[in-house]
C-alpha positions as CSV (number, residue, x, y, z in Angstrom):
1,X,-35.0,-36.1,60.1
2,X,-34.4,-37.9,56.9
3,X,-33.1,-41.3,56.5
4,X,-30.9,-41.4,53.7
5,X,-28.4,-38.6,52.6
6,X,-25.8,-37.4,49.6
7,X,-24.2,-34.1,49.9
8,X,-20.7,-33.2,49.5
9,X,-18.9,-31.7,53.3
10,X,-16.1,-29.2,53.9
11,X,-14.5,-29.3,56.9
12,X,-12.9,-26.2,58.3
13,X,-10.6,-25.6,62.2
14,X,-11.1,-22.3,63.3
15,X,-10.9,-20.2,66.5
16,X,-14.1,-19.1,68.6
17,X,-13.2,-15.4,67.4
18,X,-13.6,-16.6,63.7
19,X,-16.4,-19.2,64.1
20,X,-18.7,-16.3,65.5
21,X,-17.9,-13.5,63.2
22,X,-18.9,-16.5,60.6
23,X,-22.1,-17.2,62.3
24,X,-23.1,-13.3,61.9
25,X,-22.1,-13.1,57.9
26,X,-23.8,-16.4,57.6
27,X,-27.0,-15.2,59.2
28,X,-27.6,-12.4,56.3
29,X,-28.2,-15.6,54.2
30,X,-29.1,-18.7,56.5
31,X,-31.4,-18.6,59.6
32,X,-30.8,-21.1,63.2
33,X,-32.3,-24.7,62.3
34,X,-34.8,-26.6,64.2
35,X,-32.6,-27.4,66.8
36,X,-30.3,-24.2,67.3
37,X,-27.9,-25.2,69.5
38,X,-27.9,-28.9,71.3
39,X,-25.9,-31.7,72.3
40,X,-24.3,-34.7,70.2
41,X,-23.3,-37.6,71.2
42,X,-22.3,-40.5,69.6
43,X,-20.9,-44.1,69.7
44,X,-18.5,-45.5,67.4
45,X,-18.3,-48.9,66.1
46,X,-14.8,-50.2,65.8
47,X,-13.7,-54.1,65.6
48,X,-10.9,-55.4,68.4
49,X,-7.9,-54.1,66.4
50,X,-9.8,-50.8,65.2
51,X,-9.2,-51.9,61.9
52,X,-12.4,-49.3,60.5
53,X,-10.5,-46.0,61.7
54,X,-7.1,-47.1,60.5
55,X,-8.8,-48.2,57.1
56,X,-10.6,-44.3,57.4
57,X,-7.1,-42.3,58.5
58,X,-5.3,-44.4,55.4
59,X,-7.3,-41.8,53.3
60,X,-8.5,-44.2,51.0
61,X,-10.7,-43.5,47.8
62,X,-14.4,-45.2,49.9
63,X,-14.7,-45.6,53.6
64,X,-17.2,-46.1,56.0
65,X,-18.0,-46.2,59.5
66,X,-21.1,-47.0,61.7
67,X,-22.1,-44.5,64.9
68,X,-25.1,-44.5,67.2
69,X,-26.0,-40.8,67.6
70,X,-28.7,-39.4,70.5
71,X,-29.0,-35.7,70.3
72,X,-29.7,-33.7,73.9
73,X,-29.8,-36.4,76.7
74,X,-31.8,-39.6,76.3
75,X,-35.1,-39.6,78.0
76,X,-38.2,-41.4,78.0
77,X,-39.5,-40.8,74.1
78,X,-36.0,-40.7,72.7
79,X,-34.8,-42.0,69.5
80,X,-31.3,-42.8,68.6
81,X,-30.1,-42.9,65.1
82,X,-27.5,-45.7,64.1
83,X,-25.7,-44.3,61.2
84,X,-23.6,-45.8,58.5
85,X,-21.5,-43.0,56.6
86,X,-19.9,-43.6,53.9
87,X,-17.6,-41.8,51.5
88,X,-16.6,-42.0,48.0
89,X,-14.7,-39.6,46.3
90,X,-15.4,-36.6,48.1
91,X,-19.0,-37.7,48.7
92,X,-20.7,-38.2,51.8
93,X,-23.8,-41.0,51.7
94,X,-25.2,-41.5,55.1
95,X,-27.8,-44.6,55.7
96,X,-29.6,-44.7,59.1
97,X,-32.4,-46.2,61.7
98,X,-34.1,-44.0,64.1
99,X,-34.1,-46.9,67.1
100,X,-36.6,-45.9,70.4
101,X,-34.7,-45.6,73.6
102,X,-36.9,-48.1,75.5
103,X,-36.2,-50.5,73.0
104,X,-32.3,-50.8,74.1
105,X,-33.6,-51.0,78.0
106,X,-32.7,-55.1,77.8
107,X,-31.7,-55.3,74.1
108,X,-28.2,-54.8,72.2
109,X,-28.1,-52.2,69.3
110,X,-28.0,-55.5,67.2
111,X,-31.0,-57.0,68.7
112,X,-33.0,-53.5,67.9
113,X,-31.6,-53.8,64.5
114,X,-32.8,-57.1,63.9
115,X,-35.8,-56.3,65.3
116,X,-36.8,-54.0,62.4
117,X,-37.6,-54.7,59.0
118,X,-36.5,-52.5,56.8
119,X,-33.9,-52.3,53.6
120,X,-31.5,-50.5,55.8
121,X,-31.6,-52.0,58.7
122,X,-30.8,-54.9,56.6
123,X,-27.7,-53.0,55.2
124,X,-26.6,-51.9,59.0
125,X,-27.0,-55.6,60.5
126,X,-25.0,-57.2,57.2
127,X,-22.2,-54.4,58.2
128,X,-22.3,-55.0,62.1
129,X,-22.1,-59.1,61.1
130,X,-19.2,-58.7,58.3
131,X,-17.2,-56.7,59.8
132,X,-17.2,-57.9,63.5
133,X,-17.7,-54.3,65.0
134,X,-19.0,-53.3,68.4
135,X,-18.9,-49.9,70.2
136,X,-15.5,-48.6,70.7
137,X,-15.7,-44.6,71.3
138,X,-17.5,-42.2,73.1
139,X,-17.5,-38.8,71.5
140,X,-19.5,-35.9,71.7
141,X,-20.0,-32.1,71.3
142,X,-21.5,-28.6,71.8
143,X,-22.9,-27.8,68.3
144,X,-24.9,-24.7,66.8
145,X,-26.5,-25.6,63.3
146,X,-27.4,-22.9,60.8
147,X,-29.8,-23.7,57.6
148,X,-30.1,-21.7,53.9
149,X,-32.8,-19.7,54.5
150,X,-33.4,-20.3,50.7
151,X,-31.4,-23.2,49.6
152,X,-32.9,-25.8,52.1
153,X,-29.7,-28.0,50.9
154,X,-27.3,-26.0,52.4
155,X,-26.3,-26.3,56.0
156,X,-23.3,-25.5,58.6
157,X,-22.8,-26.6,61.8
158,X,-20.7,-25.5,64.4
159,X,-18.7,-27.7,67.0
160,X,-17.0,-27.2,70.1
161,X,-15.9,-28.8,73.3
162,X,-15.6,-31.7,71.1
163,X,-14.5,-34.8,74.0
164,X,-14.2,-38.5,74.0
165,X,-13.3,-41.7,75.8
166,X,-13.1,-45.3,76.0
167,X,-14.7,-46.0,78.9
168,X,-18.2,-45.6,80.3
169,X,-19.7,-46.2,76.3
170,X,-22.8,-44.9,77.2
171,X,-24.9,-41.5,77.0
172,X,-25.6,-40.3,80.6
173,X,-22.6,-38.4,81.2
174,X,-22.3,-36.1,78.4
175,X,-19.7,-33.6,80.0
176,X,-17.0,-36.1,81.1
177,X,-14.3,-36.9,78.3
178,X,-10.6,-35.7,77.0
179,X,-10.6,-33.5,74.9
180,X,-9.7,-33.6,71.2
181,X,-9.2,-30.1,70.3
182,X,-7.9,-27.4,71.8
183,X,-11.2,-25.4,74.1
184,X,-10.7,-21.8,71.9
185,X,-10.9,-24.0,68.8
186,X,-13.9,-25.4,66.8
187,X,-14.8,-27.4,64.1
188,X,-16.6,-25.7,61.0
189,X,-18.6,-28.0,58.5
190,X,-20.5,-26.3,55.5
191,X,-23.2,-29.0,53.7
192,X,-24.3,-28.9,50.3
193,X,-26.1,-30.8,47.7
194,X,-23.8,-29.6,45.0
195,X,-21.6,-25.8,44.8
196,X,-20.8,-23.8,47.4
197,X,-23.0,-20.3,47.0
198,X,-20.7,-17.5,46.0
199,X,-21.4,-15.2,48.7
200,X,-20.6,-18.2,51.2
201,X,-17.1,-18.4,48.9
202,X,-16.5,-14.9,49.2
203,X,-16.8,-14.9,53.2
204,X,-14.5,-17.7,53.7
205,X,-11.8,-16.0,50.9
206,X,-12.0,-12.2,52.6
207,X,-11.6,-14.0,56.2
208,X,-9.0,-16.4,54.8
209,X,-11.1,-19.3,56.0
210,X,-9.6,-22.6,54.2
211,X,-10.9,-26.7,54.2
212,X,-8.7,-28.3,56.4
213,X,-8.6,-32.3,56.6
214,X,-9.8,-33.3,60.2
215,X,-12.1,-36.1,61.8
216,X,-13.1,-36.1,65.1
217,X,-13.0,-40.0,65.2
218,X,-9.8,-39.6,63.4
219,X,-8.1,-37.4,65.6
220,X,-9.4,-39.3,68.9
221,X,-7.5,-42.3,67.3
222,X,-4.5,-40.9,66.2
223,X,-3.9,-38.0,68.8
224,X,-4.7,-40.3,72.0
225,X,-5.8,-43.5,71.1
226,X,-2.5,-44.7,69.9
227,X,-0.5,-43.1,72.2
228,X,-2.4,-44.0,75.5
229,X,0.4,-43.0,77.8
230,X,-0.5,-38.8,77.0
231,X,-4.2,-39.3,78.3
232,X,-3.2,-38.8,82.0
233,X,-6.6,-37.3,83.5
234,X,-9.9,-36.7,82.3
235,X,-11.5,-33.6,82.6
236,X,-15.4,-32.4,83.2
237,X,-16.9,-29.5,81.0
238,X,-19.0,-27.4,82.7
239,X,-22.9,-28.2,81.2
């Protein structure tokens, strides 16, 4: 996995139904990636007053946030990433770390930030320091990843039971969460370096597929977060 990445992302809601008749057209073009189908999970880094996801929700022309990601469940070998992702005009840049699991056994992310010596994790520690943030959120997700079979800059993933809380910020109980969409709903996201290929543009226009504006950190803060009084239980996905 790569360090450092530009590309331009379309998000996209759609049902089960529609997400796997998309999976088959896509296939005549793309192929499964590396990982195929996997866990996410991820930890958000918010200040007191969550003043980076109301900044991000305000829609303004740059925003950024900081996440530490561990894909499947962490075991003795694992690396987690700890992201910054920025946006600027329609542009996603994503900076990041891989840190080794054992090395957060008695440490804070911070400390394993420190610890390392390189330009980014630099840039990660000056954000962590200037903007006061810690680990606010918990969110993660079932996802299926395709590639370009061709066009090794083109990429869509697929995202469902997509859950989070507030509690419990850590990664051994993937399952356990509320969830943020609705279970027959998924979230579509189509990667590219630059244009959309025209067959891709034709699928979405003859299945009346269209970008919809959605974040999952977003949504967790606006759907639930400021209205704590609707989360009344939490429920457990089956693995």
């Amino acid at each position: 996995m790569g360090n450092i990445f530009k590309r331009y992302e379309k998000k996209y809601l759609v049902t089960r139904e529609q997400g796997c008749a998309l999976q088959e057209h896509f296939l005549q073009h793309m192929e499964a990636d590396q990982y195929g189908s996997y866990l996410v999970q991820n930890l958000y880094f918010d200040t007191e007053n969550w003043d980076a996801i109301r900044e991000s929700v305000a829609k303004p022309v740059y925003k950024e946030k900081m996440r530490l990601r561990c894909y499947g469940l962490p075991k003795q070998g694992t690396d987690f990433f700890l992201e910054l992702k920025k946006k600027y005009k329609g542009i996603v840049y994503k900076r990041r770390i891989a840190i080794p699991a054992v090395s957060l056994t008695d440490k804070t992310v911070r400390d394993a930030v420190s610890a390392q010596p390189s330009q980014i994790a630099r840039e990660l520690e000056f954000y962590m320091k200037s903007n006061a943030v810690s680990e606010k959120v918990y969110i993660a997700y079932h996802r299926i990843a395709l590639a370009g079979a061709e066009d090794e800059g083109l990429r869509v993933t697929f995202d469902t039971d997509i859950c989070f809380r507030t509690d419990c910020l850590d990664f051994r109980h993937p399952y356990v969460g509320v969830p943020i969409l609705p279970r027959n709903n998924m979230l579509m996201e189509i990667k590219t370096l630059g244009g959309m290929p025209m067959w891709m543009t034709r699928i979405l226009s003859e299945n009346k597929i269209y970008p919809a504006a959605f974040s999952k950190y977003g949504a967790c803060y606006t759907d639930h977060i400021l209205g704590q009084s609707e989360i009344t239980r939490m429920v457990r996905y089956s693995a």
